[in-house]
N, C-alpha and C positions, 0 to 999 in steps of 0.2 A: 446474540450478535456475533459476529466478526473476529476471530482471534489473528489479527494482522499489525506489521509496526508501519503506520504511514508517515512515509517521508514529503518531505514540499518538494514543490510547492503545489497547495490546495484549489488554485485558480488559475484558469490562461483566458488567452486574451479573448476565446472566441465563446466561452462562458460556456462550453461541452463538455464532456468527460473524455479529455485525452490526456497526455502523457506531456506535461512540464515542467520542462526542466530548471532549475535553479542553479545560477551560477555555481555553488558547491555539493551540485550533483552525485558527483561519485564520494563525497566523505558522508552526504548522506546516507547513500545506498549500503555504504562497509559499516556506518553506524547501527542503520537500520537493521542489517543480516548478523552480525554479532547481536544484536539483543535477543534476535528471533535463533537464532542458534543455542539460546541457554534455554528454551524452553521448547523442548522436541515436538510434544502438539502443533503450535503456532509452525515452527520451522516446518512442517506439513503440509501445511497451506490448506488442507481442508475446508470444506465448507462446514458453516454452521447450516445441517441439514434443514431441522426446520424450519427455518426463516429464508435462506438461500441457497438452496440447495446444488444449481448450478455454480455458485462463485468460488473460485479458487486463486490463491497467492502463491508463485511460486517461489521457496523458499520462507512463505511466512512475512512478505513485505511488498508495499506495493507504494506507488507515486501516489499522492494523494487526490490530484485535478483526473489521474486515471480511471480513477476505480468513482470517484464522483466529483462534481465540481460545485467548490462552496468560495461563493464571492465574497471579496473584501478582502 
């Protein structure tokens, strides 16, 4: 799978995979990048080749509604 740290929030209103943001956005995001920081692979963003090979995080963190959208 996926070595990524995802921040919220995991759903928006239009139930797509776009980019939503939660009212403490940015202390997610310095929470998010400090964990991915201690662990140089993830901080890489690479993909897990063979399962997805095109997907990449940069820095090792991604919005969670971004990269997919899980309701509720």
């Amino acid at each position: 799978g996926s070595l990524v740290v995802n921040y919220p929030f995991d759903d928006d209103e239009q139930g797509i995979a776009i980019y939503s943001k939660s009212p403490d956005d940015a202390v997610f995001q310095k929470l998010a990048l400090a964990y991915s920081k201690e662990n140089a692979k993830m901080y890489q963003g690479s993909p897990c080749k063979d399962m997805y090979p095109t997907e990449y995080f940069p820095h090792g963190i991604t919005n969670g509604a971004q990269w997919y959208n899980v309701p509720g």
